[in-house]
VMD Tcl script that draws the C-alpha trace (Angstrom):
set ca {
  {8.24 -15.17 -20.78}
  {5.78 -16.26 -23.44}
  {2.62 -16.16 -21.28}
  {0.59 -13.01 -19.77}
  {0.91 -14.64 -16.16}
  {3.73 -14.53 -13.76}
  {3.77 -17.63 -11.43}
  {3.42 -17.29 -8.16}
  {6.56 -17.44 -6.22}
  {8.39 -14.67 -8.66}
  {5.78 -12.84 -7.61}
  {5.94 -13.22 -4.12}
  {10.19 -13.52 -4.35}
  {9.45 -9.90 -6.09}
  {6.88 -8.48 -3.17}
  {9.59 -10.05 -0.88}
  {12.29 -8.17 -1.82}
  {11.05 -4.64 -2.96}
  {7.65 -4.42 -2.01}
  {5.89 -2.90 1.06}
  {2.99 -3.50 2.63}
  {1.51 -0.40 5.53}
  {-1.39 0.92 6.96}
  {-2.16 4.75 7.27}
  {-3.97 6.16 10.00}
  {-5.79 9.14 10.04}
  {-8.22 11.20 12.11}
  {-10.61 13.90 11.58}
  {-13.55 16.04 12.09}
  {-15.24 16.60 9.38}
  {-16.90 20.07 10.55}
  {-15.31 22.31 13.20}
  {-18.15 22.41 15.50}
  {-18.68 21.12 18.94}
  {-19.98 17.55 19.68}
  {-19.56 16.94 15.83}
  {-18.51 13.02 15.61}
  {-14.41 12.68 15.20}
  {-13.79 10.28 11.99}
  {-11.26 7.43 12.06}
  {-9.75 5.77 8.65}
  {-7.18 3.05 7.78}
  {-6.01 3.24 4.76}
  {-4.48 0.06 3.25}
  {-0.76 0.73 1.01}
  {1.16 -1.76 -1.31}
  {4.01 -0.09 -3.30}
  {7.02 -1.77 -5.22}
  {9.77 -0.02 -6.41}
  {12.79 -1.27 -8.68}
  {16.30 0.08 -7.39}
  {18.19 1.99 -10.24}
  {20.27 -0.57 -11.14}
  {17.43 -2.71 -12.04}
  {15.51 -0.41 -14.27}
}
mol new
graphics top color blue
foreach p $ca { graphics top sphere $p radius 0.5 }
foreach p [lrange $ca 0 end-1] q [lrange $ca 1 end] { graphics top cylinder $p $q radius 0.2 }
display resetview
């Protein structure tokens, strides 16, 4: 390609096919002492990986 930008349905054929979209979930106290407020986070993912034979 001659141009910096991809268009947009490689891109999304790409995501499609070897990309991953997940949420994390996590809980915690943030000091171990009683009636001390218990902390709840999301944590948005993307990841894309290329399988061997395409590297």
């Amino acid at each position: 390609m001659q141009s910096d930008n991809l268009p947009g349905d490689y891109v999304s054929g790409f995501v499609d096919g070897e990309g991953c979209f997940y949420l994390a979930y996590r809980s915690e106290n943030k000091l171990n002492r009683p009636n001390q407020p218990k902390y709840f986070r999301w944590t948005p993912y993307f990841a894309s990986v290329l399988r061997p034979k395409y590297r």
